[in-house]
C-alpha positions, -999 to 999 in steps of 0.1 A, spaced: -140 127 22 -157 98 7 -162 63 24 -152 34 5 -152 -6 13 -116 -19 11 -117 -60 16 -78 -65 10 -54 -41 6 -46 -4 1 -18 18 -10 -11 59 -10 19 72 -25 37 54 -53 15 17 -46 -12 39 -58 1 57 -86 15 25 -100 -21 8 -97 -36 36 -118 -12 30 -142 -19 -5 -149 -55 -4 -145 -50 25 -178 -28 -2 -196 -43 -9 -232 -54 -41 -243 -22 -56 -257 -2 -47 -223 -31 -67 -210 -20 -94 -224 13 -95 -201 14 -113 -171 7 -95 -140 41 -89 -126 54 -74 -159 25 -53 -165 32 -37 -134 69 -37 -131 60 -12 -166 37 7 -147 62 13 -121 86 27 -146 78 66 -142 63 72 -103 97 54 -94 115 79 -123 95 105 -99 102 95 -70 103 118 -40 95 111 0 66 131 16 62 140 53 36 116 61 17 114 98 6 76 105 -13 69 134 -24 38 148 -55 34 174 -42 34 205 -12 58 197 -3 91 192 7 105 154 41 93 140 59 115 114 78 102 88 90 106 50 79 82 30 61 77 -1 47 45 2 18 27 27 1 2 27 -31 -9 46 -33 -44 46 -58 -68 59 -45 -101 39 -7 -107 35 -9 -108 -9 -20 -80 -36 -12 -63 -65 -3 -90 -87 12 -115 -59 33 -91 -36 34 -102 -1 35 -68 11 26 -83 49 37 -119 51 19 -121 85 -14 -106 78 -45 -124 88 -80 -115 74 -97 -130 108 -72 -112 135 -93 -80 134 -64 -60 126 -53 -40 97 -12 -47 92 3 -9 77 36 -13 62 55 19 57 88 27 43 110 54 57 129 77 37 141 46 12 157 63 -22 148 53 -58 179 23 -59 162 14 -27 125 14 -43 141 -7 -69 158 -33 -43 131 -41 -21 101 -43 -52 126 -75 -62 124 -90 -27 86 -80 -24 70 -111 -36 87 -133 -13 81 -110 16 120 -100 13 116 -66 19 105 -69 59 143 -78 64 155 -41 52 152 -16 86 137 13 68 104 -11 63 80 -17 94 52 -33 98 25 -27 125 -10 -36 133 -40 -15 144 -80 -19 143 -79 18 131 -56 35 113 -52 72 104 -29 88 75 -23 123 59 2 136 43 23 174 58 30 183 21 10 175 -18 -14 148 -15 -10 107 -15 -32 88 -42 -53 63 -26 -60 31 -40 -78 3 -29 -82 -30 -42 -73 -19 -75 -97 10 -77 -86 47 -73 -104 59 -45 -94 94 -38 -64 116 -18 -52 123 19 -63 123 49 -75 91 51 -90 65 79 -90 32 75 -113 10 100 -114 -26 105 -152 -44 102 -150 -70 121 -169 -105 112 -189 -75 83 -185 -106 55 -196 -139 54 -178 -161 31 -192 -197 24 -167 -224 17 
């Protein structure tokens, strides 16, 4: 394991895959806006598709199985390009929001990355939102790619542990 400083957001599973895919876009995808250069870069891992048996826990709670291949850690509501993955994050609240989605299929995938920048996808059951100071994930079968902030940061198991008041920002 490696430690890593995450300010924003990160993703393991597909997020992640898709990240590493546009962050290996050549110069004239560059060029793109945001949203289509990853909508591009979603393309194959969505192609690929397949839910893991995941194990999510949040401080203060036991381990919580699922199949999944896709969560996010979120401290602010916004990344990747403008999706509100957590439309009620707060980066002061001292809580990390981790969205997961449960056993969605690849029409599913498809459907809710539409809704995503709006905060849409929050309405669909097999998405959940909840909030922890700490939060643990690893994956029962192959690896999750982590990501975070944009950067490839390494595989499963993973912790991820809120810093509280760790970064002064001057207005």
């Amino acid at each position: 394991r490696r430690r890593f400083v995450c300010l924003n957001a990160a993703s393991l599973g597909v997020g992640a895959e898709v990240t590493s895919r546009v962050a290996a876009q050549g110069a004239s995808l560059r060029l793109l806006p945001g949203e289509a250069r990853f909508a591009l870069a979603a393309v194959g891992p969505i192609a690929a598709w397949r839910n893991r048996r995941v194990r999510v826990a949040l401080e203060g709670a036991g381990w919580e199985e699922l199949r999944t291949n896709f969560v996010v850690v979120c401290n602010g509501a916004y990344a990747g390009g403008g999706m509100n993955f957590a439309p009620a994050a707060r980066t002061d609240d001292g809580l990390l929001d981790v969205v997961t989605v449960g056993d969605i299929s690849r029409a599913g995938v498809v459907r809710e990355m539409s809704r995503i920048h709006r905060g849409g996808h929050v309405a669909n059951p097999k998405v959940r939102i909840q909030r922890a100071a700490r939060v643990g994930v690893e994956s029962l079968e192959d690896e999750l790619m982590i990501e975070a902030d944009g950067d490839f940061r390494g595989h499963t198991p993973a912790e991820f542990v809120v810093m509280p008041a760790a970064l002064r920002v001057v207005w």
